[in-house]
N, C-alpha and C positions, 0 to 999 in steps of 0.2 A: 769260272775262268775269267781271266781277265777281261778279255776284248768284251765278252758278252754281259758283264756287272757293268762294264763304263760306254753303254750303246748308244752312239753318236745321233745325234738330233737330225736323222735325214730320212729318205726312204724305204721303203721296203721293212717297216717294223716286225711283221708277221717271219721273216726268213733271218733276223739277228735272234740272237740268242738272249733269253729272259728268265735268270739266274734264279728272278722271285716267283716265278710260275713254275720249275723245277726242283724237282729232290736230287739235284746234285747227280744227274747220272753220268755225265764226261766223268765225273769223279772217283767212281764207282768201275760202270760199265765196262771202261777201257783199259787196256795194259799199258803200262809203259817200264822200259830199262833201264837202269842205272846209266849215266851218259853226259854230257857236257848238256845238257837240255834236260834231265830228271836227274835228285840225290839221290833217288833208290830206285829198286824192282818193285812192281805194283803188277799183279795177277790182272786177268780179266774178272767183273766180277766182287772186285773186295774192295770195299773204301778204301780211298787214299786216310795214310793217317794225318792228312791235315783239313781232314771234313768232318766241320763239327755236327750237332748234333740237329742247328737250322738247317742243314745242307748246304751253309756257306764256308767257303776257306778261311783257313784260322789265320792264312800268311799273303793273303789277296795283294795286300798291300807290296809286299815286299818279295814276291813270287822270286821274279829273278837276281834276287839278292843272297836267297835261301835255296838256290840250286833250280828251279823250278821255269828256268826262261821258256821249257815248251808247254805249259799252262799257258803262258801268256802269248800263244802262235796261233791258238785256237781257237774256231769256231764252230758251235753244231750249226747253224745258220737255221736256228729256231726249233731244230728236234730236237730239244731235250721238251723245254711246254709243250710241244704237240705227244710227245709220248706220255709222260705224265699227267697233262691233264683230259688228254683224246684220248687215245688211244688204252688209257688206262683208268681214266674216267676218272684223275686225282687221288686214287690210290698208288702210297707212300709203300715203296719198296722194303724198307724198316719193317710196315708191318705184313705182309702179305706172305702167304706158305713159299717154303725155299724155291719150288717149281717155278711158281706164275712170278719172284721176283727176278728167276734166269731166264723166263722168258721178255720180259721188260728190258731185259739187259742186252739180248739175244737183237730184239726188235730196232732199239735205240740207236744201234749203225746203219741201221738198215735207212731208216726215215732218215737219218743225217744227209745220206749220198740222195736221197730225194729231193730234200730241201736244194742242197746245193744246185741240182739240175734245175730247180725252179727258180731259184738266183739266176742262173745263167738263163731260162728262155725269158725271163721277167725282161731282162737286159736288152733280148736279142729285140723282142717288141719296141724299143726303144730305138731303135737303127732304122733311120728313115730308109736308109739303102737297101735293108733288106726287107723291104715290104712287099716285094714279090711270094717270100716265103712266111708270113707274119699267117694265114689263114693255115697251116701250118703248125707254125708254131704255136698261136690259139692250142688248138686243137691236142697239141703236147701237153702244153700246161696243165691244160682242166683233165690229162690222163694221169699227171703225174700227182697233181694235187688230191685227185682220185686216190689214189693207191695210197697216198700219205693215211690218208682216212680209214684205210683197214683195219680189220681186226688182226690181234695178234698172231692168229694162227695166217691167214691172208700175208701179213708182210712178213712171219714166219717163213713163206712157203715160193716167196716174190724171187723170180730171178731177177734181183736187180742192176747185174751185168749187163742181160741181155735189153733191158730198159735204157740203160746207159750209151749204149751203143747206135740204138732205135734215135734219143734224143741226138748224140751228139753228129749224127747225118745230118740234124736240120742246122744244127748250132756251126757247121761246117759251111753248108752252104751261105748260112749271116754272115759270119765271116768275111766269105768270102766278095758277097755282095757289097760289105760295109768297107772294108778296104780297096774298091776296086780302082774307085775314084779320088785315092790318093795320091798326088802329080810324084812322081819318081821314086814309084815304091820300088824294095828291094826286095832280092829273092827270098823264097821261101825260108824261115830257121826255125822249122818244127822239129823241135825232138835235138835242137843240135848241143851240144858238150860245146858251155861255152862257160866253165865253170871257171873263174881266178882270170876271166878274161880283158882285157884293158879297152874298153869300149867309149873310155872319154869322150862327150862331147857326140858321141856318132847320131847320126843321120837313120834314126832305126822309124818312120813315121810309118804305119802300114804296113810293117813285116809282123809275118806271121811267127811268134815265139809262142805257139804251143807247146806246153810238155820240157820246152829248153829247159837246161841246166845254166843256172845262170847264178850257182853259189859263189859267192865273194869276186862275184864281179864285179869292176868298176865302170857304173855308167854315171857317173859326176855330170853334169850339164846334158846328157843324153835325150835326142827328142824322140819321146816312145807314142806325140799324139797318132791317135787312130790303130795304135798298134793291138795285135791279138795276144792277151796275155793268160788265155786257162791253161792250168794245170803249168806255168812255168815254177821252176824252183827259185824264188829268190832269197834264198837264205843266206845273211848277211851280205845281201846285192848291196852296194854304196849308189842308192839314190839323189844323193844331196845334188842340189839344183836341178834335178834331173825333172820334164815336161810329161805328167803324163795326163794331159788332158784329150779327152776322148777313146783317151786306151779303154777298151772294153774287155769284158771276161775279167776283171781281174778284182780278188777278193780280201777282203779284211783282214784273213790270220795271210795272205801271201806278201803284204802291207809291211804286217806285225813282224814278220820274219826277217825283214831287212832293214837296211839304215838309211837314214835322210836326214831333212832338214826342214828349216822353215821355208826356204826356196824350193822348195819340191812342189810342183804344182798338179793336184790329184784329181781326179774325175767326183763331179758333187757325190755322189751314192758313198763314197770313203770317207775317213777320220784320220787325220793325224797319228802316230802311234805317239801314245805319250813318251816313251822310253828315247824317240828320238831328238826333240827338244830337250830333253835329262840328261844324253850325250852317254848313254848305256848304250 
């Protein structure tokens, strides 16, 4: 994929994605439909046919040129290496009986939504404000990083919903602790339909945009510092000039999804998306 071939020289290396320590399983593993974001239907399970036989893209360069813009929106956030060379101990899906390669494939989402959580408590450790709850969050981590480490029958078997929910109580309380002390925060906009919404310029410093719908919004000049951004959609958001320094929770392919600028100011842990200086 693209984000994870071009991994930006910052932190958290282990939770990006490392294109040369896997067999291509985004590639593979996952389905995707015919769409303004994929040119075909791709099964779960079946190589893409444009993975070649390194298990790199034959059209990398040119993804969203060639139909393929939702290649370039994604990140495993380090599970494809951890499945491939942990979890499977560097055997190549190519060659392994049909079973243990659908179990590889089975597993690979699994560790992905793992990874992610450890993106986010990585994060929350990072929030001087919420250090009431950081002994906590410790203690999430080295659970989750745990579980990453199973065997395939273990994260076969992993409710990782009910995991998800367990983390995202503490990630709610950082949150909430990290914004508290932001002077004129606004009310709460978790989960809210704010999709084609005309937000120029606004004053969002410390609000909570969990979950928002925030497709082809325009937040042009928008100051989103300190703001709560997991799990918001910004697909084609108009970032250009837009502040988001100190925005937390918020990730690479959510980045890649939407549009900016050179004046868009990002939190260090982020990259530029190339495609927005290209004017794609």
């Amino acid at each position: 994929m693209l984000n994870a071939m071009s991994e930006p020289k910052t932190g958290r290396p282990g939770l990006r994605g490392d294109c040369a320590q896997c067999f291509g399983l985004c590639c593979v593993a996952l389905p995707f439909t015919a769409s303004a974001a994929f040119a075909v239907d791709k099964q779960a399970g079946r190589p893409c046919r444009n993975l070649r036989e390194d298990h790199r893209c034959g059209i990398h360069a040119r993804l969203r040129q060639e139909g393929f813009s939702g290649c370039t929106v994604y990140d495993c956030f380090g599970a494809g290496q951890k499945v491939s060379q942990v979890t499977f101990g560097g055997e190549d899906w190519r060659t392994l009986p049909p079973e243990r390669a659908r179990r590889m494939f089975d597993v690979f989402p699994v560790v992905r939504q793992l990874h992610e959580l450890l993106w986010y408590l990585t994060e929350a450790l990072t929030l001087p404000a919420a250090r009431p709850v950081h002994a906590d969050l410790r203690r999430a981590l080295e659970t989750t990083e745990r579980l990453t480490r199973g065997t395939p029958q273990d994260l076969g078997e992993l409710d990782v919903d009910a995991h998800r929910q367990d983390v995202n109580v503490l990630l709610l309380k950082a949150s909430e602790l990290a914004r508290s002390g932001v002077r004129g925060r606004r009310k709460d906009r978790r989960g809210a339909d704010l999709m084609g919404a005309r937000l120029k310029g606004a004053d969002l410093r410390g609000v909570s945009l969990r979950g928002a719908y925030l497709i082809a919004a325009d937040l042009t000049g928008a100051d989103l510092r300190g703001a709560d951004l997991i799990g918001a959609d910004l697909r084609d958001t108009d970032l250009t000039d837009a502040d988001l320094t100190g925005a937390f929770f918020l990730t690479q392919p959510q980045l890649n999804a939407a549009r900016g600028s050179a004046g868009t100011t990002l939190p260090g842990t982020l990259t530029r998306p190339a495609h927005w200086t290209a004017g794609a």
